[in-house]
C-alpha positions in Angstrom: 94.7 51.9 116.0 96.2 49.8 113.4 99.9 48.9 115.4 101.1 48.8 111.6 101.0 52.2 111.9 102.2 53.6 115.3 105.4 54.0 116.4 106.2 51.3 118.1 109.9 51.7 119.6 110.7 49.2 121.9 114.1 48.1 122.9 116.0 44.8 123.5 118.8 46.0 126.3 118.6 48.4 128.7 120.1 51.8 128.0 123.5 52.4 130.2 122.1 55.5 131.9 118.3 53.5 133.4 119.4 52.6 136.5 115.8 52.7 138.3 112.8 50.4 137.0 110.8 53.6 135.8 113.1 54.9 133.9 114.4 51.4 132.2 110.9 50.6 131.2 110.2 54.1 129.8 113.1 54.1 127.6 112.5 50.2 126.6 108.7 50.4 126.0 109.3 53.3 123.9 107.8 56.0 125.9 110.4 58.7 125.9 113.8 59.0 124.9 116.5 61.6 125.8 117.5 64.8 124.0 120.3 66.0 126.5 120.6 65.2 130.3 117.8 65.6 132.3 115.6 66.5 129.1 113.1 64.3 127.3 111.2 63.6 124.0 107.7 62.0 124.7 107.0 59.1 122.3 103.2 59.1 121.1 102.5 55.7 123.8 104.1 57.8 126.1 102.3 61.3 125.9 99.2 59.2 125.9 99.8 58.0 129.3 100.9 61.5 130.6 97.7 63.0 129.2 95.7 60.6 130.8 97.9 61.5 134.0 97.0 65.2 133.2 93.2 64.4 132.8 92.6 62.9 136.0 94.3 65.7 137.7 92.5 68.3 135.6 88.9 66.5 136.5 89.6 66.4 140.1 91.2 70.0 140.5 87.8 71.7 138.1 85.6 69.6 140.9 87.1 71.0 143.8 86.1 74.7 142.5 89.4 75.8 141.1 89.9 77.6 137.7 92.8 76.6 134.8 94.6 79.3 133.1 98.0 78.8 131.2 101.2 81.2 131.9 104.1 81.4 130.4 107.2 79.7 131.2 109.4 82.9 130.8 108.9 84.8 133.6 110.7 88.2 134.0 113.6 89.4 136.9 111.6 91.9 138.3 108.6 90.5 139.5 111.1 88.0 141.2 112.9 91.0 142.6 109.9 91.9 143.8 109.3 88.8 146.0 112.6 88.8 147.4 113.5 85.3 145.1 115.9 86.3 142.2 118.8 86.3 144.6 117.6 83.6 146.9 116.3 81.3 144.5 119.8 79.5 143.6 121.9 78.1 140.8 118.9 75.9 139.5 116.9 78.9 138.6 117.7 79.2 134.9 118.2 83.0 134.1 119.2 84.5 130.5 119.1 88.0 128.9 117.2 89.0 125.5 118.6 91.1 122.6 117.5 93.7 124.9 119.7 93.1 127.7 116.3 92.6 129.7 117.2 89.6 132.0 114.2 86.6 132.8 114.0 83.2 134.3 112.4 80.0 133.2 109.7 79.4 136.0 110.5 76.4 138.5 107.4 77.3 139.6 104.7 80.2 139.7 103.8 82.5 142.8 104.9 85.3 141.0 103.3 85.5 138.2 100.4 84.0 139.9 100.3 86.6 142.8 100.8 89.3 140.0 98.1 88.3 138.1 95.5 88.2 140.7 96.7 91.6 142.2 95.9 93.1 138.5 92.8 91.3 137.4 90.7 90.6 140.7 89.3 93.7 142.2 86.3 92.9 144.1 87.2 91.3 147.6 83.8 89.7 146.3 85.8 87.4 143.8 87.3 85.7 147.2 88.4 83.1 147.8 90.0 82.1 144.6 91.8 79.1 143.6 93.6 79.4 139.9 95.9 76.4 138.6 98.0 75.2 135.5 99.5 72.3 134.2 102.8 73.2 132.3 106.3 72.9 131.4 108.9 73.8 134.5 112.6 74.1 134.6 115.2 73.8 137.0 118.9 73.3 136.1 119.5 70.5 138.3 123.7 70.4 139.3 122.9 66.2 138.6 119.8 65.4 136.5 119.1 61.7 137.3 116.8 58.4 137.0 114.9 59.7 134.4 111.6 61.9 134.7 112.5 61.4 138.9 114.9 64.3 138.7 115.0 66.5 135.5 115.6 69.7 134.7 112.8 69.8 132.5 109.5 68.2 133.8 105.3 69.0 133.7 103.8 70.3 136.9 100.3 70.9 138.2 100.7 74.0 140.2 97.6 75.9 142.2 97.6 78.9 144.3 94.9 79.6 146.6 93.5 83.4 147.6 91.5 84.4 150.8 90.6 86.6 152.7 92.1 85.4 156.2 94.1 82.8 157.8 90.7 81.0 158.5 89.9 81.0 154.7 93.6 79.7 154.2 92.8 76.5 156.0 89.5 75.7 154.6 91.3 76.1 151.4 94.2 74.0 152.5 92.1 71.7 153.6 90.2 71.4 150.0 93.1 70.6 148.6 94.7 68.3 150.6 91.3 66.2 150.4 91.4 66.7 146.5 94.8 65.4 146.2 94.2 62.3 148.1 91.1 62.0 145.8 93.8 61.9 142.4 96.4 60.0 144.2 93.6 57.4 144.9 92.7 57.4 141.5 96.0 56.8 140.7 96.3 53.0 142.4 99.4 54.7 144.2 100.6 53.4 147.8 101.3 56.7 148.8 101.9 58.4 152.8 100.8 62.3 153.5 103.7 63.7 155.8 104.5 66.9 157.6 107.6 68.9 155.3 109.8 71.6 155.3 108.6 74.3 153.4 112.2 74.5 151.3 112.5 77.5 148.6 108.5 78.2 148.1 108.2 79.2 152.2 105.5 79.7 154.1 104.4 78.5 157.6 103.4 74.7 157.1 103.5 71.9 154.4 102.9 68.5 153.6 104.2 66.1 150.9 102.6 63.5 149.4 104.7 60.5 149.0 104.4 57.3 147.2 106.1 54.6 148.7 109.2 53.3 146.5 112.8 51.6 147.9 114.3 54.1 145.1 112.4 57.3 146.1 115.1 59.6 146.8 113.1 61.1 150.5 113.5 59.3 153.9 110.3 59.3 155.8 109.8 59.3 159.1 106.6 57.9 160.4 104.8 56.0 163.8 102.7 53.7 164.5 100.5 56.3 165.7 99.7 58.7 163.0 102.8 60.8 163.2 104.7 61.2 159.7 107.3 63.5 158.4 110.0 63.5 155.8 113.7 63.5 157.2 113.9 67.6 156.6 111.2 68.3 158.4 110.9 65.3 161.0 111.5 65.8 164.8 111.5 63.0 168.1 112.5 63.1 171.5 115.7 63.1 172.8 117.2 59.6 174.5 118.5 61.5 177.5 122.0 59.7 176.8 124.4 60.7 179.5 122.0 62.8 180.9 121.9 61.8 184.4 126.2 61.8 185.2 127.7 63.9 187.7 130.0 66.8 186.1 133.7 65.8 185.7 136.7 68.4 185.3 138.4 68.9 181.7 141.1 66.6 180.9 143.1 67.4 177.4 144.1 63.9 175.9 146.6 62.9 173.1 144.9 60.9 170.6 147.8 61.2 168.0 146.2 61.2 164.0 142.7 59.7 166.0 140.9 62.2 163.8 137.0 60.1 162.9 134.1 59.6 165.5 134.9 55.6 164.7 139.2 56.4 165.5 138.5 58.2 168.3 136.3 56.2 170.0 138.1 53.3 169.5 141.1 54.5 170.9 139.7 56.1 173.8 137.5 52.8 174.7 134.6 54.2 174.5 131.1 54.5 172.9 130.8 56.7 169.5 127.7 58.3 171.3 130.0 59.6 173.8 132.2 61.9 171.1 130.5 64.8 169.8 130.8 65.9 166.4 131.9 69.6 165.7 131.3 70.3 161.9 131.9 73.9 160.6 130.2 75.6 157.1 130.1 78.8 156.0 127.0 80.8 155.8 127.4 82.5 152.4 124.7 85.1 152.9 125.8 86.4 155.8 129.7 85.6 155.4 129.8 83.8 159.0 131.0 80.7 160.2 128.8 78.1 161.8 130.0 75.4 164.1 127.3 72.4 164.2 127.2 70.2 167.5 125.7 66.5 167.1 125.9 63.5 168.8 129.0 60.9 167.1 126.5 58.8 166.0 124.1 61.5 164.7 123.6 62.9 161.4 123.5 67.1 160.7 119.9 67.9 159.4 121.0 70.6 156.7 117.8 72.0 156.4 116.9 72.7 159.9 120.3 75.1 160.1 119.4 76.3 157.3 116.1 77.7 158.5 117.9 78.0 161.7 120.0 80.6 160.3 117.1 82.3 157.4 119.0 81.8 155.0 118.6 79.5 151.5 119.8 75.9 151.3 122.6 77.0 148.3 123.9 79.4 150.8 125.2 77.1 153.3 128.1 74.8 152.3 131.2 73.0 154.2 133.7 75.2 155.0 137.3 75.5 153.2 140.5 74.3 155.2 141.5 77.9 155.9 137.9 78.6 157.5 139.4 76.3 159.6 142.4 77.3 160.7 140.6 80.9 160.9 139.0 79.8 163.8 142.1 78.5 165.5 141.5 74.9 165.2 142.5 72.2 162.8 140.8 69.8 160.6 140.2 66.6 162.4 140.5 68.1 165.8 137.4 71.1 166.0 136.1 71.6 169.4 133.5 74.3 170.7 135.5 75.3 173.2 137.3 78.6 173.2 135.8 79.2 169.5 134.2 83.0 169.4 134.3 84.0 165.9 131.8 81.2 165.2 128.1 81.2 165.2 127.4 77.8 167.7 124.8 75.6 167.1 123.7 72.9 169.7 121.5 69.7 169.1 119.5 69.3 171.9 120.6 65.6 173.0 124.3 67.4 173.2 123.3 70.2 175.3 121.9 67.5 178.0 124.7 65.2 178.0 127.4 65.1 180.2 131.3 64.8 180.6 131.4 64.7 176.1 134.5 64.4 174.1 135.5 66.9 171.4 138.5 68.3 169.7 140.7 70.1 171.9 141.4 72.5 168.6 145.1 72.0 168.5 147.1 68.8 166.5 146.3 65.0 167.8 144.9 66.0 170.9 140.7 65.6 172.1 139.2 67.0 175.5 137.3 64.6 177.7 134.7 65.6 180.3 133.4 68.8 178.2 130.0 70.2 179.1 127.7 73.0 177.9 126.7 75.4 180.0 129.9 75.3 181.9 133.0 74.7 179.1 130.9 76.0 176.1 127.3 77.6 175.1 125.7 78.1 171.7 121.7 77.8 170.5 119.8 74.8 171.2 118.0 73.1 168.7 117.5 69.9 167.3 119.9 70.4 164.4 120.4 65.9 164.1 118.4 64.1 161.3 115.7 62.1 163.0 116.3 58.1 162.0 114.8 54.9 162.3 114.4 53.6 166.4 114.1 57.4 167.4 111.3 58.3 169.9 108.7 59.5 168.7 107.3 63.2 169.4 104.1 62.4 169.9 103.3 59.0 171.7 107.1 57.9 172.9 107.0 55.1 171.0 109.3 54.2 168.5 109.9 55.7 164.6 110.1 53.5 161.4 111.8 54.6 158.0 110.3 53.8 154.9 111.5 55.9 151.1 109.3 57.4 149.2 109.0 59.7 146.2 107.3 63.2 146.3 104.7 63.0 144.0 102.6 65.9 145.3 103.2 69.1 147.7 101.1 71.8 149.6 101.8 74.4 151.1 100.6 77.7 153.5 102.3 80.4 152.3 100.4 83.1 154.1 101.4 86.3 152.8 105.2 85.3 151.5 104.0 86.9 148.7 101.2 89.1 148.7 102.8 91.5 150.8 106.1 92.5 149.5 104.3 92.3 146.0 101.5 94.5 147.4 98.7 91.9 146.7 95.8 93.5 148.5 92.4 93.8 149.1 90.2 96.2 151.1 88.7 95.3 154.1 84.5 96.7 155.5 87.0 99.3 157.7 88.9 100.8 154.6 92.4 99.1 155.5 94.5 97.5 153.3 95.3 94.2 153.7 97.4 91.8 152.2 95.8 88.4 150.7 96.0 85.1 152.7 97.8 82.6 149.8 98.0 78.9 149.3 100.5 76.8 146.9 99.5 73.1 145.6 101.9 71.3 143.4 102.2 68.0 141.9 104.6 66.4 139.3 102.7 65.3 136.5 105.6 63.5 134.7 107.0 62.4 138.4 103.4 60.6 138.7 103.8 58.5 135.6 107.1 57.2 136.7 106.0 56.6 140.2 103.0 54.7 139.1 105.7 52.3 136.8 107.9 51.7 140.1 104.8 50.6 141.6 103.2 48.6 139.3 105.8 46.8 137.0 107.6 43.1 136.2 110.3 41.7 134.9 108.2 41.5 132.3 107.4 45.1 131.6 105.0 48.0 132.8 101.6 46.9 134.6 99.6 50.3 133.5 96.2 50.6 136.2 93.3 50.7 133.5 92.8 54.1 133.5 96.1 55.7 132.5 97.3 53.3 130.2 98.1 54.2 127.0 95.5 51.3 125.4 93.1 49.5 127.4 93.3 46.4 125.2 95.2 44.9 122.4 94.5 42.2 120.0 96.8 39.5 118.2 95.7 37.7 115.5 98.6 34.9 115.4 98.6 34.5 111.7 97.0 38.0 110.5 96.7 36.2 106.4 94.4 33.9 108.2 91.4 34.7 107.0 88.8 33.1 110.1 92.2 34.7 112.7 92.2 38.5 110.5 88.0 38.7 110.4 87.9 37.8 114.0 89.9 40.2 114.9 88.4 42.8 113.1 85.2 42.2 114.4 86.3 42.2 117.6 88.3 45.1 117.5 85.4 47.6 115.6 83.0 46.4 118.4 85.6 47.5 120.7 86.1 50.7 118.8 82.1 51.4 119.4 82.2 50.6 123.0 84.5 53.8 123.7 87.8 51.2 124.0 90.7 52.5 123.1 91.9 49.4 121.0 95.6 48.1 119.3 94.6 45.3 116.2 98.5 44.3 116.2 98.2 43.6 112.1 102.6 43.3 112.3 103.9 41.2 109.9 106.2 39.9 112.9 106.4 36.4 115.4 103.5 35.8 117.9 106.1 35.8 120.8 107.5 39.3 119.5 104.3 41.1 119.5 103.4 39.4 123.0 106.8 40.5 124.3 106.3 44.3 123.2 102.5 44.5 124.8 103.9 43.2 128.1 106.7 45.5 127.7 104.6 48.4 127.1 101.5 47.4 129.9 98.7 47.6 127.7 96.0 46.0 130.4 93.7 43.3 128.5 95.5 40.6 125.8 93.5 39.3 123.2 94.9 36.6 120.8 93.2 35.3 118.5 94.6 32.0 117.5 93.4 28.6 115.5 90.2 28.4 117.6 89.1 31.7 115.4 86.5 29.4 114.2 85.0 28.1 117.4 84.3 31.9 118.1 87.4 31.5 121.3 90.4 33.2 122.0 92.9 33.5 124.5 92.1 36.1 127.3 95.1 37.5 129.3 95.3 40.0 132.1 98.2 42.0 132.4 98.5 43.1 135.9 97.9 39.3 136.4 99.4 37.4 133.7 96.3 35.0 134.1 95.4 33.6 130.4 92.0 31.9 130.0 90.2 30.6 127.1 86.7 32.4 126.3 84.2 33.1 124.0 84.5 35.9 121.9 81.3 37.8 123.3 82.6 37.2 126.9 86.2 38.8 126.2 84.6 41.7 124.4 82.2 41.6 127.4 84.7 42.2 130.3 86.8 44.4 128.6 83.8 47.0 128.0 82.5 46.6 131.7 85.9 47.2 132.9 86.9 50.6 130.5 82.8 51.8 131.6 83.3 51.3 134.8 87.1 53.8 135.0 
């Protein structure tokens, strides 16, 4: 390609609304470029890269036996109905009616239809176990679309869904693609950790995520020394025992006037924020009830796990108003479990072990020392904390490490979530009817390419790994009217052409340092200027990913540059 005539459309600054490398250097090399929040144009050097993205995933998913189809994106209400999802689903399912007053969805993602499809086409329990993917447009109306292709409401997806037979099947299928996917994340150059996950909106009865490894990744995970690894929602780790050991003390009602935060009311009271236990109320929308959440003052509430402590969805839990409040009997700054019974009670486990705890005492300025459950208070024990840094660790004891990461890629078991309420059956050698075991496999396609850049970028620009970039090599004549610089490069470049490279001749009309400013920008992988020693049959030979230039002969750079794109 002739860069005379692409569309070259790199910027100077960096747009106010790139905050994170990715999306900075996707809007500055020219790659995409934003229609409305959270939704984005791809740029032709852009859409190269993503297709390259979608190839790999596409050649790896074919190997491991499944089959591609393509559904649509508009899905309608009442196969949701049918699942149990249209209510459930939340605010970032987009819904809308046609002419007809007919009312649909645009898929976040696809058991659905998948599970609708399989129940009407496959008819022979012969045809399993199946496996049937897609790579396609999804939507979710995100309440804050943010850094880019990271968190959109529009945004390309590889989704799979797996059909046996049995649980047994389920696993070997699981199992398939769990292998497969570290196959493409490896082909990917990614730095990336497999963890244990909560199973979120999709369900099912176990996950993992696939994470790569990024200080901007928006998920905490949790991981040990000794194999154990988790993200925050799902992670778990002993408890420390604190106050564990202490001999029961009676109730004493202390003032601790406008002492209202863990840090004021420790502080006041002289001692240790460990020692004051939180007592944080929401409101469980689905089943109109009030929940009271015990954790340690120096803890953290793990949302999800009271969530799925409680069955309900993640939207359907949310702080509760000033007058739940005082319709418990307490006040704001002062909540205590004690004497509370039109409140569902939930206990983290290090609480329900310690002794003689501070909490509210429920009325104005005024905390109760020497509480303790069992005797003062009761409620379900769980571990209801998040799980941080210097935690123990469930499995060996040892201690837990924190790195962030971004989900890239995401399996799950869903069992038979699905098949069953949608009546997705087969018939077994005794004549029952059974419902089918099902899988789900997801990755972000368009998530991918931006992890890849926070992994592999400068201040220079984008460091593309060979094999997704959108040009393996480019070459720059720096005086194109030369007549030894512009047959050089021409030769070079046709030889490239012949050799299956996917070539730039950068024929601008523009400075040398401009055009080398724009390539390292954009991450095209190999650098070829041809300069005044056209004649001597030498040019300059620069790797990207390196920024080491060398002086070479002609044959030699052409040489390398084929091995390398043969060898992908």
């Amino acid at each position: 390609m002739k860069a005379s005539r692409m569309l070259i459309a790199t910027l100077k600054e960096t747009p106010n609304e790139a905050v994170i490398s990715s999306h900075v250097l996707l809007l500055r090399a020219g790659m995409i470029r934003k229609l409305v929040a959270g939704v984005y144009n791809y740029l032709p050097l852009g859409l190269r890269v993503l297709n390259k993205v979608e190839k790999i995933v596409r050649e790896e998913m074919d190997n491991s036996g499944a089959l591609e189809i393509l559904s649509s994106a508009v899905q309608p209400k009442e196969l949701w109905e049918e699942s149990g999802r249209w209510y459930k689903y939340g605010p970032e399912l987009m819904r809308f009616k046609d002419r007809h007053d007919r009312e649909f969805c645009l898929g976040p993602t696809h058991e659905e239809i998948f599970t609708d499809l399989v129940r009407s086409e496959v008819k022979s329990k012969k045809s399993f176990p199946i496996n049937i993917y897609q790579i396609q447009t999804k939507y979710r109306d995100e309440f804050r679309p943010r850094f880019g292709l990271m968190r959109s409401r529009e945004f390309i997806m590889k989704d799979a869904y797996s059909f046996d037979l049995s649980k047994k099947g389920l696993d070997e299928s699981y199992k398939n693609m769990y292998d497969t996917y570290c196959r493409i994340f490896d082909r990917f150059h990614l730095n990336y950790k497999i963890v244990l996950a909560d199973t979120g909106a999709i369900g099912g009865t176990g996950s993992h995520q696939f994470m790569a490894l990024s200080e901007v990744g928006e998920s905490d995970i949790i991981y040990c020394d000794c194999g154990y690894a988790a993200d925050q929602e799902k992670a778990e780790s002993k408890c420390d025992a604190y106050k564990s050991n202490e001999e029961m003390k009676e109730i004493e009602e202390i003032s601790t006037p406008n002492q209202k935060t863990i840090e004021e009311v420790s502080s006041f009271l002289g001692v240790d924020p460990k020692d004051v236990v939180k007592s944080i109320v929401y409101r469980d929308l689905a089943h109109n009830t009030l929940v009271l959440v015990m954790v340690r003052g120096d803890r953290e509430v793990n949302e999800i796990k009271v969530v799925n402590e409680l069955n309900i969805a993640e939207h359907e839990l949310v702080l509760s108003s000033n007058e739940d409040i005082i319709s418990l009997g307490t006040i704001e700054g002062f909540v205590g479990p004690c004497n509370i019974n039109n409140a569902v009670i939930l206990v983290d486990e290090e609480v329900s072990l310690m002794k003689n705890i501070v909490v509210g005492a429920n009325k104005k300025d005024f905390h109760l020392k020497n509480v303790n459950f069992g005797r003062d208070f009761t409620g379900k024990v769980a571990q209801f904390r998040k799980t941080e840094s210097g935690d123990i660790c469930p499995v060996c004891g040892k201690l837990l490490k924190k790195e962030r990461g971004i989900e890239v890629g995401q399996i799950f078991k869903l069992g038979t979530k699905y098949s069953e309420p949608m009546k997705c059956t087969y018939q077994d050698d005794n004549g029952q009817i059974k419902p089918l075991v099902m899988g789900c496999y997801g990755i972000g396609i368009t998530r991918t390419m931006s992890s890849i850049i926070e992994q592999y970028h400068d201040e220079f620009g984008i460091k593309w790994p060979l094999n997704v970039a959108p040009y393996h090599a480019v070459i720059v004549p720096i005086a194109y009217h030369d007549e030894a610089q512009k047959l050089l490069a021409e030769t070079i470049y046709d030889k490239l052409i012949k050799n299956g490279v996917e070539v730039v001749l950068d024929d601008r009309d523009e400075r040398p340092g401009f055009k080398f400013k724009d390539w390292e920008l954009i991450g095209i992988p190999y650098i070829v200027t041809v300069n005044k020693k056209a004649n001597e049959n030498v040019v300059e030979f620069k790797t990207r990913s390196t920024m080491v230039k060398e002086e070479i002969s002609v044959d030699e750079a052409i040489e390398r540059i084929i091995s390398a794109v043969k060898a992908l």
